[in-house]
MARKOLKE-735058 format. One record per atom (N, C-alpha, C): x, y, z; residue in one letter. Coordinates in steps of 0.02 Angstrom, whole numbers, plus 50000, padded with zeros to 5 digits. Example, Ala and Ser with C-alpha at 12.3 -4.5 7.8 and 13.67 -1.06 7.14 Angstrom:
<sites>
506604971650390a
506154977550390a
506604983550390a
506424988850354s
506844994750357s
506455000250394s
</sites>
This chain:
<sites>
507915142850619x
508395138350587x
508055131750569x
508135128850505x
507935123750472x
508305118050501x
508005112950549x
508295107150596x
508325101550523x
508785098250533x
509175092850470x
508435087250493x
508265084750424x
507495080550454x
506955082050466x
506875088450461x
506195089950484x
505535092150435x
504945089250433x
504735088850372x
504015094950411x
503735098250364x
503325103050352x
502845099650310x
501995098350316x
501555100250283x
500765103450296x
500655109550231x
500665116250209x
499995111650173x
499605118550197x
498855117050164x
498185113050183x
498485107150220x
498225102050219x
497595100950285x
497095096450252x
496505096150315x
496505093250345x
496615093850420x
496945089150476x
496215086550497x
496325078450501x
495845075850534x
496275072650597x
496365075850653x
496985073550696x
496895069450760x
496315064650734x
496025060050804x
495415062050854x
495395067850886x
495385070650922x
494515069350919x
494135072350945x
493265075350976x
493235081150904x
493885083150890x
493665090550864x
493345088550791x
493355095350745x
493195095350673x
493665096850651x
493695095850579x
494235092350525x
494595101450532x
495225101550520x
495565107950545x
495805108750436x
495645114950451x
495805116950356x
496405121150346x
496635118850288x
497295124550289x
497535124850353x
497795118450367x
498385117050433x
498785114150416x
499385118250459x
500215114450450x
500315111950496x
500905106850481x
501195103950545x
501785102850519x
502115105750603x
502755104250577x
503185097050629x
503615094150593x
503915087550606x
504595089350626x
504935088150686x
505475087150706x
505865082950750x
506225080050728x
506525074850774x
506235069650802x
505645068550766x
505075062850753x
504615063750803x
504405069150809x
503905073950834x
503545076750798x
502675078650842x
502625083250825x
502685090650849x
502635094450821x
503295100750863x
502685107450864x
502255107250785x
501755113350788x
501185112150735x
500735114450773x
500135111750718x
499835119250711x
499555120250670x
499235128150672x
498695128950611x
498245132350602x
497805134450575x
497775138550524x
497835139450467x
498025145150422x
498455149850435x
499185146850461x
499735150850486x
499915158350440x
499975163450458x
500325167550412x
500915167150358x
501305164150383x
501815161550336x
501745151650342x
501775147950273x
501925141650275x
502535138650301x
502505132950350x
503045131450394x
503685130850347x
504155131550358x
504915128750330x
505165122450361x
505585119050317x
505775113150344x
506175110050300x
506495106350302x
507245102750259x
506605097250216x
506085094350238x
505555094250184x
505095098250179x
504575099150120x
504355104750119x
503725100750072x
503135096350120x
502565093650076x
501815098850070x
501725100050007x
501285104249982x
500555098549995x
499985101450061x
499555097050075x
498855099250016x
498895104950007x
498355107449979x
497885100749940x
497115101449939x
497015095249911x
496765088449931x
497385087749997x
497455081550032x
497165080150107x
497205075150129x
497085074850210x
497405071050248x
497515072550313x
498025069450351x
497575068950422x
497825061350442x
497635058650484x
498115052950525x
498075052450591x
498465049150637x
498745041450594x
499245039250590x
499245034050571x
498985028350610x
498645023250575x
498105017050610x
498275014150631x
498315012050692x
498575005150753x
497825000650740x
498104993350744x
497894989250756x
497924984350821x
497294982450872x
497134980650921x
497374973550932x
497434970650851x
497544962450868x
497904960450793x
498524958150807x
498654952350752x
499134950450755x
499054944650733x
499764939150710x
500074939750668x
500574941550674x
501164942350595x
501354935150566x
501424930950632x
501654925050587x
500764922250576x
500754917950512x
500134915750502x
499934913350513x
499444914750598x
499004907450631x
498464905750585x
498064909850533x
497494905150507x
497934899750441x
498574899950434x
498944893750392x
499024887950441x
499054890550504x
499054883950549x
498334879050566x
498054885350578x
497464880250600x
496874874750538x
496814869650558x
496764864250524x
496924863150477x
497474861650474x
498084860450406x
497964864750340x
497844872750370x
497524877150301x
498384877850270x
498774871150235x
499634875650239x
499814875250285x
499864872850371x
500134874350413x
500824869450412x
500864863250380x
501504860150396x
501954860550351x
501664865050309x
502194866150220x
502434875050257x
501954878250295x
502004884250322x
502764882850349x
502724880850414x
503344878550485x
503954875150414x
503844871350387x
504484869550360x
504904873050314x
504474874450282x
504704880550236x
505214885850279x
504824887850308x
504994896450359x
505274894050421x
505574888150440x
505744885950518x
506494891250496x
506434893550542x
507204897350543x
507164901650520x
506594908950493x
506704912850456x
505904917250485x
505824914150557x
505064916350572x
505284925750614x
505774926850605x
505894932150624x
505774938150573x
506014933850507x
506114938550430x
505424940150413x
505104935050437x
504414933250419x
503904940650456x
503784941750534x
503744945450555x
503844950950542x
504554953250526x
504824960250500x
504454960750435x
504454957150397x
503974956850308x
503234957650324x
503064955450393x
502064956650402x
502094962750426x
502624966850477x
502544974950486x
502664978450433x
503084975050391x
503044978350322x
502414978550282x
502134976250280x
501634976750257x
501034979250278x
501004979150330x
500744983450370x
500634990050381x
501634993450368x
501784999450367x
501635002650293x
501424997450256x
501504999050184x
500755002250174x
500475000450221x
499425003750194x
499425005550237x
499685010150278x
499595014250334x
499555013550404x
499585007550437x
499685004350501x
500205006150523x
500665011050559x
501065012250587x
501215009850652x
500735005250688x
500855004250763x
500264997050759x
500534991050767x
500164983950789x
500414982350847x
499754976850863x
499714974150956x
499744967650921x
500364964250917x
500454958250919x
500064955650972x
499724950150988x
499314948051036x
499494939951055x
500094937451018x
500194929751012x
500384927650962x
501044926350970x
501644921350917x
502234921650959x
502824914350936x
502994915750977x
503794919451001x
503924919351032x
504264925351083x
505024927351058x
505444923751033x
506024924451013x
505834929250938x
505744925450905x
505374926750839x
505184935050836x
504654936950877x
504284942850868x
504714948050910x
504784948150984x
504944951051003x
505824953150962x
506254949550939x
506644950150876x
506384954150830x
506024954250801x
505674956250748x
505614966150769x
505224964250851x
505164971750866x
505584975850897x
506174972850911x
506774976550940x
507324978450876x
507254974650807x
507534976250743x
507124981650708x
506654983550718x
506154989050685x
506174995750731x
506274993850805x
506524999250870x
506955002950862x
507714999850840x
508005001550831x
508405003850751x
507775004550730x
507755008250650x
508425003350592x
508524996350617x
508784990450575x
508314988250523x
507724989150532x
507354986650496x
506694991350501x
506224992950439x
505774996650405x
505174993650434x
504754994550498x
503864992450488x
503564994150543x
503014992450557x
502674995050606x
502744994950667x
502554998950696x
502874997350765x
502554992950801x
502864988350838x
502434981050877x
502594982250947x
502124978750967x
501924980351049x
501744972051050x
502044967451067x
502084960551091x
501824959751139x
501584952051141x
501234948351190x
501544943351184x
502014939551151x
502384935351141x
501924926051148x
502164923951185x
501674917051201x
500924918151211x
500344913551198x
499654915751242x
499554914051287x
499514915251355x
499274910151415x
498764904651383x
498904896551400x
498234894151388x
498314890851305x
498954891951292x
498704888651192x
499234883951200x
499224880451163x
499804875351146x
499914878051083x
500374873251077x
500814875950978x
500424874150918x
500794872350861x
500354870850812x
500274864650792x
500494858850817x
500364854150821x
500044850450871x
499594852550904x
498984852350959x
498314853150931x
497804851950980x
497214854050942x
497174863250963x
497574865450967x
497314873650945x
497404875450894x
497724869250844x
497694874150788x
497904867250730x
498284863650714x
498064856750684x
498034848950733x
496954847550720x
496884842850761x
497454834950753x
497474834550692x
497914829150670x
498324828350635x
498914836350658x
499594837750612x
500304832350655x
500154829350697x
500394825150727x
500624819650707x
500284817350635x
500234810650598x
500464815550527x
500594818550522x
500834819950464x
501554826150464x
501944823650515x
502324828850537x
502984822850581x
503434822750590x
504194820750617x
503904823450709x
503834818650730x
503954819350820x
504384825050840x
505104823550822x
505334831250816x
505404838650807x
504984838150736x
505024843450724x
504504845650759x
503914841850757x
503124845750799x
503454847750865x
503694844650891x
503784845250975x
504134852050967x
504844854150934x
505284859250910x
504804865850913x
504254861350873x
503834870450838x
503444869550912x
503254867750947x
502624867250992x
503034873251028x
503764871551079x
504004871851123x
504064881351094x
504194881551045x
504314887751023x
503874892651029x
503324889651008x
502554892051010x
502484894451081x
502574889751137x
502274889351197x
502724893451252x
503384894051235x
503924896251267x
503704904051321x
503824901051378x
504184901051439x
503744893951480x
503314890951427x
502894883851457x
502234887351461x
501874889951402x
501344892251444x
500714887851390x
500884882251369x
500354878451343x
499804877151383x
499414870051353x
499034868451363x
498984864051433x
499814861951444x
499904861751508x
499454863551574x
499304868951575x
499404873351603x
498784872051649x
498064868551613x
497544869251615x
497394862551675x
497974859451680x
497854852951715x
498314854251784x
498414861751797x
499134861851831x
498934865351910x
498984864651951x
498724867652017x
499004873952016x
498644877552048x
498424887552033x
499114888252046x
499614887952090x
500424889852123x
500744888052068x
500634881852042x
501154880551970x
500924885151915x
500134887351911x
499984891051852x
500354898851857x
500074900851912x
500504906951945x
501314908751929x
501754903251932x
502164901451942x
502484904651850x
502134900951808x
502024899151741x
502124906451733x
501414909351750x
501214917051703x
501894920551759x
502014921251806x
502534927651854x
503184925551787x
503304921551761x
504144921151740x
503744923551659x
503174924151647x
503154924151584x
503134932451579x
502694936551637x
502784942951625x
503564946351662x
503954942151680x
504584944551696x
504824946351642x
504804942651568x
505094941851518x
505094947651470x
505294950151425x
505324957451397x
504484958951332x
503974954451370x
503504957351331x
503284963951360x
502704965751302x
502294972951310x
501794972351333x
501284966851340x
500594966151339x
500644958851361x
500124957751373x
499794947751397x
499414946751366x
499104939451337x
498344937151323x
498274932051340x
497624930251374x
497714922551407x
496754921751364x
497084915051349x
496374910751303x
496194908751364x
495534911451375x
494684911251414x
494354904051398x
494294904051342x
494194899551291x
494494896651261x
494544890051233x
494754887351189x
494924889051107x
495474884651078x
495534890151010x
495504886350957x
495154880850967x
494884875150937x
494424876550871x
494714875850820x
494164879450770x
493694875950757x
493964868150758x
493184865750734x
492604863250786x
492674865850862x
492264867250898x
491784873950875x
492174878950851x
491974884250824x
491404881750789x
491574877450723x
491154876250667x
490544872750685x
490774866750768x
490304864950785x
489614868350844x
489844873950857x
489444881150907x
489574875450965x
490224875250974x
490544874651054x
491054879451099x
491174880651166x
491394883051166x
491884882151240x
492244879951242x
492634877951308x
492844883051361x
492784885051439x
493014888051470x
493504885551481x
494244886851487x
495094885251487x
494994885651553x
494994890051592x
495074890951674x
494644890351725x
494724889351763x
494094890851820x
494224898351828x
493754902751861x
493904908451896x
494404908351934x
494264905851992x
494924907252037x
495784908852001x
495834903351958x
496284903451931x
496444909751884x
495834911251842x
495834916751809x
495974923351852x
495644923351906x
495884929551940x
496524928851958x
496854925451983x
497454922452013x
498024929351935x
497864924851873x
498114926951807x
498184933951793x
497454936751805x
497504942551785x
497824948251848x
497694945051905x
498044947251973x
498894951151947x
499324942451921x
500054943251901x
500034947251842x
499844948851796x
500024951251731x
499604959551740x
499144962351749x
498934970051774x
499434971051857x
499424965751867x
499994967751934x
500764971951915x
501004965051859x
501494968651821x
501474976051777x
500944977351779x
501004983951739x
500544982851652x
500614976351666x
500614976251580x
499504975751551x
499594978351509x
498854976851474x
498724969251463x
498024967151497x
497834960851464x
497274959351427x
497614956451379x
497044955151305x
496684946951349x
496014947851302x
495694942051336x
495704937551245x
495524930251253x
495164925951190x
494414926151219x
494144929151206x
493264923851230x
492924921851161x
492624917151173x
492184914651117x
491374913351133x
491204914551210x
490544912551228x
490284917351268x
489484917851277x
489334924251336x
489524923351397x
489774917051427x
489814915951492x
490644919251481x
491044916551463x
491984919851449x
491764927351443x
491364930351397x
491604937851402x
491164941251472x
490524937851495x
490364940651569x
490974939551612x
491254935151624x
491694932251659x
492344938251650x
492404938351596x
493194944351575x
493044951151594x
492014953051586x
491984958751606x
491994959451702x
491974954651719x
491804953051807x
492644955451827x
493264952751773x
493934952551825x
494104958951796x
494034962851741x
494274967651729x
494634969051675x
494344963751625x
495054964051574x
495234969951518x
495844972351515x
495884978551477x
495674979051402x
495794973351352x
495554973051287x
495264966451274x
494694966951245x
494384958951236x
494374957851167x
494734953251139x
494724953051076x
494214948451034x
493804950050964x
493224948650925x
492774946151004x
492534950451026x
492134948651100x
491464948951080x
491284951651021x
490424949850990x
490454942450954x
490964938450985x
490794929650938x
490654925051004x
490044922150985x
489654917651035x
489464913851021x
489784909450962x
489614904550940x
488804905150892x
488784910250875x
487984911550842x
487434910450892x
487674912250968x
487254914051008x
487124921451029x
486474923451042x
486234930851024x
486434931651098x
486834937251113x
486894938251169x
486074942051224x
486074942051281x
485604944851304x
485804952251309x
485064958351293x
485294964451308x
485684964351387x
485654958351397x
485754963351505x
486694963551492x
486774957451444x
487614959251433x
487884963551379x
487404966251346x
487684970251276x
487734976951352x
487224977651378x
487394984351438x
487804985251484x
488334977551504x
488634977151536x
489394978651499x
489444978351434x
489904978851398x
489874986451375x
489334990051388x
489114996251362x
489604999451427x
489434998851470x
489485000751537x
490215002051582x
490624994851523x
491254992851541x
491904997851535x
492324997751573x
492815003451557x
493405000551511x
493384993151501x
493884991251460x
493604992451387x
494144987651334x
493974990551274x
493784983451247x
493214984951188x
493364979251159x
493674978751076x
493814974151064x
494294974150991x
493814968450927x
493164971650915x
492644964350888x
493164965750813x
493034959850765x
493164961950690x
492514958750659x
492314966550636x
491674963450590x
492084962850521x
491664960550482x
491674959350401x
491264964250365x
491664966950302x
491204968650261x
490524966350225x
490054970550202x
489404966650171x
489554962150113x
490094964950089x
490404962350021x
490654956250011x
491104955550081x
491254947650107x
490814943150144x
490454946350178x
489844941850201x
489554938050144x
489364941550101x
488934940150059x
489194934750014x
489774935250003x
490114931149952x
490274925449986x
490354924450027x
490684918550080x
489854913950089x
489484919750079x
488574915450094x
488604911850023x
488624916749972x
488414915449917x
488774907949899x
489354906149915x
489664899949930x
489644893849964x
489264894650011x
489244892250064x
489684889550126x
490064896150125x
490774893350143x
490644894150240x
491004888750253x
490934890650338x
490954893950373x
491434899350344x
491964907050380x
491224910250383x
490604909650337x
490074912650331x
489804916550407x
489844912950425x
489594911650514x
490214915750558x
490514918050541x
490904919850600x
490774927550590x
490604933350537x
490604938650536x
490004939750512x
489504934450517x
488564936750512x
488164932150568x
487664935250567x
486964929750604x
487094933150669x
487064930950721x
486934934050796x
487614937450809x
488464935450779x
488854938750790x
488874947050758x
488624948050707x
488254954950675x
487824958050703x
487284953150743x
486884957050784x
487244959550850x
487554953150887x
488024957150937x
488384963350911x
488684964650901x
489004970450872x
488604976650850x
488194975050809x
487624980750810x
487174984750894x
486934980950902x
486734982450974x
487274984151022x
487964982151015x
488494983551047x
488724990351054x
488744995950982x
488735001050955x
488225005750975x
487435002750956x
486735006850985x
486985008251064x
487125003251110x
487515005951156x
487775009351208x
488365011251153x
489075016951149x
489345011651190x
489725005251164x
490155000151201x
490845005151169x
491565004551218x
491915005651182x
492215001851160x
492405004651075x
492704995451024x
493165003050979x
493584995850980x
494325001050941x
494324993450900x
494814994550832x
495034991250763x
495404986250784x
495274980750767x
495554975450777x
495404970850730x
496004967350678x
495814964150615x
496014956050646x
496534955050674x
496694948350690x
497034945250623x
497204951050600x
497714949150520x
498384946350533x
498864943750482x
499204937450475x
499444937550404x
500194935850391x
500634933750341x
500344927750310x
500134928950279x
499694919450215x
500314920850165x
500594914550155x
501204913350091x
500974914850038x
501224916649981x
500904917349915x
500654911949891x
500764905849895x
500424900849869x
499954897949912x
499834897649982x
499074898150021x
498734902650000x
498874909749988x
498494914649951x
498074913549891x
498254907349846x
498094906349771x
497524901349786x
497554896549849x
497184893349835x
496534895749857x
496554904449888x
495744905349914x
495154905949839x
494864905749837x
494224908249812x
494104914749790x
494014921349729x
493714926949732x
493454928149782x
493034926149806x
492574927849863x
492674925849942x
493224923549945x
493774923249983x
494314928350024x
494464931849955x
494894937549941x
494644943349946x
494034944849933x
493924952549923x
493614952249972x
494014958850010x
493844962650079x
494064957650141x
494684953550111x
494694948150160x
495024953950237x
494634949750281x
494844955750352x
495384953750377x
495664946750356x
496494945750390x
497014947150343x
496904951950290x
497564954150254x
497874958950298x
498364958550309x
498994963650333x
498624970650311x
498504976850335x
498804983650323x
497994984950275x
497714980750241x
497314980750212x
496504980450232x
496894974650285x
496124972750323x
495924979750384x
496434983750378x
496204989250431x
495794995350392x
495704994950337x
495184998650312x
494494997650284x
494614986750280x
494034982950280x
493454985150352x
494214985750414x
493804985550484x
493344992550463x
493684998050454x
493295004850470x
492705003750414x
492885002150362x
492024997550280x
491644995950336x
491814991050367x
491454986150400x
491104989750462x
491254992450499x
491084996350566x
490675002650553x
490805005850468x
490185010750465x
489545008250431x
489635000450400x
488954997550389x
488734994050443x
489004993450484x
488854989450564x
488394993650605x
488705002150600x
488445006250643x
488675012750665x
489335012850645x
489765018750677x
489745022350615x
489705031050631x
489985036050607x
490365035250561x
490785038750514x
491645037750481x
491925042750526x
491835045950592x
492095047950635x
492245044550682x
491845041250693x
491825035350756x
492195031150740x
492245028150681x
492825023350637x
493415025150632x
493645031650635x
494255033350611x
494545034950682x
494275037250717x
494425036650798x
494405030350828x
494025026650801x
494165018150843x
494715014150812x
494975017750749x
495605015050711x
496395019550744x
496155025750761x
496965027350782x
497015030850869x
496355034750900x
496575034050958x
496375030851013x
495785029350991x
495395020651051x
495995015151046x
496415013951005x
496655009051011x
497225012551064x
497505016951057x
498065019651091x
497875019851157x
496975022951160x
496715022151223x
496955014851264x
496375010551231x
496405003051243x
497115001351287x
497385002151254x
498495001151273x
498695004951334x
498425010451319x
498715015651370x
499455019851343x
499295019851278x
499755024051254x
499875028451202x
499225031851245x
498675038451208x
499365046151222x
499725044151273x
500165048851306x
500625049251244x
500695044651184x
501235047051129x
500955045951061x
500645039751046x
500235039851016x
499315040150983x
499145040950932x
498435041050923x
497965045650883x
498475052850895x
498245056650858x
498775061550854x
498515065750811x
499275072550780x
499025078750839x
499555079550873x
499645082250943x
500355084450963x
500665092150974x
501165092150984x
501465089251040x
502005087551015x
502205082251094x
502355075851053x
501785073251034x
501925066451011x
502185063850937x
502205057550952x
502565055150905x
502195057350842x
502775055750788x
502705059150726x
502475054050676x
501825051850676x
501485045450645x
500835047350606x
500835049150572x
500305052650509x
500315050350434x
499625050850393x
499575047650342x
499355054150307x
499225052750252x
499175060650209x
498575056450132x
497905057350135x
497605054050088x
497205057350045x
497265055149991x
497065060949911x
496355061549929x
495785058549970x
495005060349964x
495005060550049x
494465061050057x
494265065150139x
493695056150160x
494155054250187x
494035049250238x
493415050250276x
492995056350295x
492565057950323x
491985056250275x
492035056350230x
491635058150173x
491475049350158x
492015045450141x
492035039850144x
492605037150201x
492565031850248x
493125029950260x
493525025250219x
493455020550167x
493685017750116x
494325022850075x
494185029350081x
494575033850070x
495295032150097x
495425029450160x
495835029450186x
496155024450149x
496105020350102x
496625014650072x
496965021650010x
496615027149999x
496915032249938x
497685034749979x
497835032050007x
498575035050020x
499095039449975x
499255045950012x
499675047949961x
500325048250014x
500455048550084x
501135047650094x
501005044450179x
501435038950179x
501565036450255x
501955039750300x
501885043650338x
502435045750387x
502325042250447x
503095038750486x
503055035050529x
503815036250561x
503805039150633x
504075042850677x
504535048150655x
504075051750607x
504175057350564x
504725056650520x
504575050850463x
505125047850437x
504565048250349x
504685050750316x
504345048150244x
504545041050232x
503965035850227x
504055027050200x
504105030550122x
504645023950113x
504655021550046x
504125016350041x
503555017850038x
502915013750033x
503105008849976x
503405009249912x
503465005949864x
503875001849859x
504355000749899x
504874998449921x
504734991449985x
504164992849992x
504054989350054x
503624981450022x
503704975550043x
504364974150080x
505044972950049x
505314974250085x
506134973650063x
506614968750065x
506324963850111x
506494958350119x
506074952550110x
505734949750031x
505174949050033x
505324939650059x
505014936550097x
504984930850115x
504284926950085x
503674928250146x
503224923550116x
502784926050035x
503224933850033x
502424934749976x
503004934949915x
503394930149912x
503734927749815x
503664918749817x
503724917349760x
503394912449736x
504044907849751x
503864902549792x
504134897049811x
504494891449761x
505094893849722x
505374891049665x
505924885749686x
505864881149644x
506554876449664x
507214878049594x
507604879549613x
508214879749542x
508304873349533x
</sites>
C-alpha cells in the first residue's frame, strides 16, 4: 500500500555518507520522513505517492554545518553596517534567522549548529522551523557565548558606543549576552562564573560555546591574542555544560587556547588552525591528530585567497600563510575536521559594498559557503570523499547525532540532496542541485526565502 507522502527515488547513485562506494541504480524509499529502504538494483522500482526518476543523478546526505551565525556577526564587528544592521532589524531578529535557514535550506544545508546569537531570537527561530511553521534548516542552538559581550563592546564594535543612543546599545548588549553571560564574567569569582554558565545550560539550548579567547578583531589584525579564562575556571565551565549533557564548542585563536581546549576535552573546536599567523609546532598538529574531539577549521578557496592578496585586503591573512599551513599538516595527520563555514545573513546593501574579489567564493555566504568549504578542503588536502563526509556525517559525528542524522540509512531521518554531476568526480558538483529533500519533504528551493527580510532592497515610500 502506497503511504500518503511518501516519496520513491529510482535509478539513482547513492553516495550515502558512509566508508562505502558510491551504490548504482539504488532506490530509496521515503516515509513518514524516514528513511524506510534503500536497495541496490531492486527488481521492481519502488512505488510511492512521489515517484522521482534518479537515473543520471546523485544523491547524497544533506550538508550540516559545524558553525554559524544566522544573525550577521561579521556586520557587527567594527562598524562593517553593524549600527544601521541592529536598527534597521531591532524587532525582526527572529524573521531574520528563519530567512538565514532559508537560505541555507535553499543550497542544500539541511541541518546548522548555530554556535552564538542571541537566545530569544534564535532559539524562536528554531522551535518555528521544528514545528514545520516555518521552511529552513534545521538549527541546533547555542544561544548566548560564554565569555562575549554584545555588539556594542569591544567584541565586536570598538567604538559603536559614540555613535549609538546609551539605550539602545545597552538594549542590544543585554540581548546579545542574555542569561548575563558577557564580558562580565571574566572579572567574576569561579562560584559566580559557575553560577552564570549552571542557569545558562538550564535554559532550552542544544549545544554551549565559551570564547577561550578573545573576539576582538582588531587584535586579530594586530597577531594578538587574549586568554578569557584561567584554567581552573575553564575547567570549572566545561565541568557544568558536558555535565549537562550538552556538546561544547570552543573560540580559540592561539596555540596555547587550542592546547589548553585539547587538555579539558572540548567536543568541537571551531576555525582551530588560526594562530594568529603563528606556525603551529608539529608536537600540537599530533596532539590534535590524536584528539578524539572534532575540529571545525574554515579554509578558503585558492580563488579567494588570491583575490583578497591581489588587493591587499586584510581578511588576506586569516585563510593563508601559517593558518593554511596549519590545516594542511592538520589533514597529513588524519586530525578529525568536519565543515564549518562560520556563515551569516549580510543585508543586501552591506553586500554591495564588498569588492568582486570579496564576493567570489566568499566562505561566510549562507548555504553557499558550504561548498566553498568542501573547494577549499580538497585543495587543502582532503579527498572529495573525505570532503563530502566531513560535510554530512563528521559533523553529525562532532554533535553526537550520527544516531539520526548524516547519512542515507534506514532508520533515519529523511534529509537528502539529489545532484545533476557526481560530486566525487568534483565536489563543486555539489552546488549542481537538482532536488532538496529535508525530513523527507521536497523544498520549494525557488521559493525560498519566503519571507524575504535582509536580502530586498531597503526602500523608503
Amino acid at each position: 500500500m502506497v503511504k500518503d507522502g511518501s516519496i520513491a527515488i529510482n535509478g539513482i547513485t547513492l553516495i550515502d555518507g558512509t566508508d562505502g562506494a558510491p551504490i548504482e541504480n539504488a532506490s530509496i524509499l521515503i516515509e513518514d520522513g524516514k528513511f524506510v529502504r534503500i536497495e541496490k538494483s531492486p527488481a521492481e522500482p519502488f512505488e510511492a505517492a512521489t515517484v522521482i526518476d534518479g537515473r543520471g543523478k546523485y544523491a547524497m546526505p544533506g550538508l550540516l554545518d559545524a558553525n554559524v551565525h544566522l544573525l550577521d556577526g561579521l556586520s557587527l564587528t567594527n562598524n562593517f553596517g553593524g549600527i544601521e544592521y541592529l536598527a534597521r532589524y531591532e524587532g525582526r531578529l527572529k524573521e531574520l534567522c528563519e530567512e538565514a535557514a532559508q537560505l541555507s535550506l535553499k543550497y542544500g544545508t539541511t541541518t546548522v549548529f548555530d554556535t552564538g546569537d542571541p537566545y530569544r531570537p534564535i532559539i524562536g527561530a528554531r522551535d518555528a522551523i521544528n514545528k514545520g511553521e516555518v521552511v529552513g534548516s534545521r538549527i541546533y542552538a547555542a544561544g548566548a557565548i560564554i565569555g562575549q559581550s554584545g555588539p556594542f563592546t569591544r567584541d565586536f564594535m570598538v567604538d559603536g558606543r559614540t555613535r549609538a543612543t546609551k539605550r539602545f546599545a545597552d538594549r542590544l548588549d543585554s540581548l546579545w549576552e542574555w542569561p548575563g553571560l558577557g564580558g562580565e564574567l571574566l572579572l567574576m569569582d569561579i562560584e559566580d562564573v559557575a553560577d552564570r554558565v549552571q542557569r545558562h545550560v538550564e535554559t532550552d539550548i542544544d549545544i554551549a560555546k565559551v570564547f577561550v579567547t578573545d573576539h576582538l578583531v582588531s587584535s586579530f589584525q594586530n597577531s594578538t591574542a587574549y586568554l578569557q579564562f584561567s584554567h581552573r575556571v575553564l575547567e570549572r565551565i566545561f565541568s557544568i555544560v558536558q555535565g549537562a549533557g550538552l556538546k561544547l564548542v570552543t573560540h580559540t585563536s592561539s596555540i596555547e587556547s587550542l592546547d589548553t581546549v585539547i587538555d579539558l576535552g572540548a567536543d568541537v573546536m571551531v576555525h582551530h588552525n588560526v594562530s594568529q599567523q603563528v606556525r603551529m609546532p608539529d608536537s600540537l598538529i599530533e596532539k590534535v591528530a590524536a584528539f578524539k574531539g572534532w575540529g571545525a577549521p574554515q579554509p578558503v578557496t585558492n580563488r579567494f585567497q588570491h583575490g583578497l592578496e591581489a588587493i591587499g585586503h586584510g581578511w588576506a591573512r586569516y585563510g593563508g600563510g601559517a593558518h593554511r599551513d596549519n590545516l594542511e599538516r592538520m589533514i597529513q595527520a588524519g586530525a578529525n575536521l568536519c565543515l564549518a563555514t562560520d556563515a551569516c545573513e549580510s543585508s543586501i546593501d552591506r553586500m554591495a559594498d564588498f569588492t568582486p574579489e570579496e564576493l567570489t567564493d566568499r566562505p561566510w555566504d549562507l548555504g553557499r559557503g558550504s561548498v566553498y568549504w568542501l573547494t577549499a578542503m580538497v585543495e587543502t588536502g582532503f579527498t572529495p570523499a573525505q570532503a563530502l563526509r566531513g560535510g554530512t556525517r563528521d559533523v553529525a559525528i562532532a554533535y553526537g547525532v550520527d544516531d539520526k542524522l548524516g547519512t542515507v540509512e534506514s532508520g533515519k531521518i529523511a534529509d537528502i540532496i539529489l545532484l545533476d554531476a557526481d560530486p566525487l568526480a568534483d565536489v563543486a558538483n555539489v552546488a549542481k542541485l537538482n532536488k532538496v529533500i529535508k525530513d523527507g519533504v521536497v523544498i520549494d528551493t525557488a521559493a525560498l526565502p519566503d519571507n524575504p527580510v535582509a536580502t530586498v532592497d531597503g526602500k523608503f515610500d
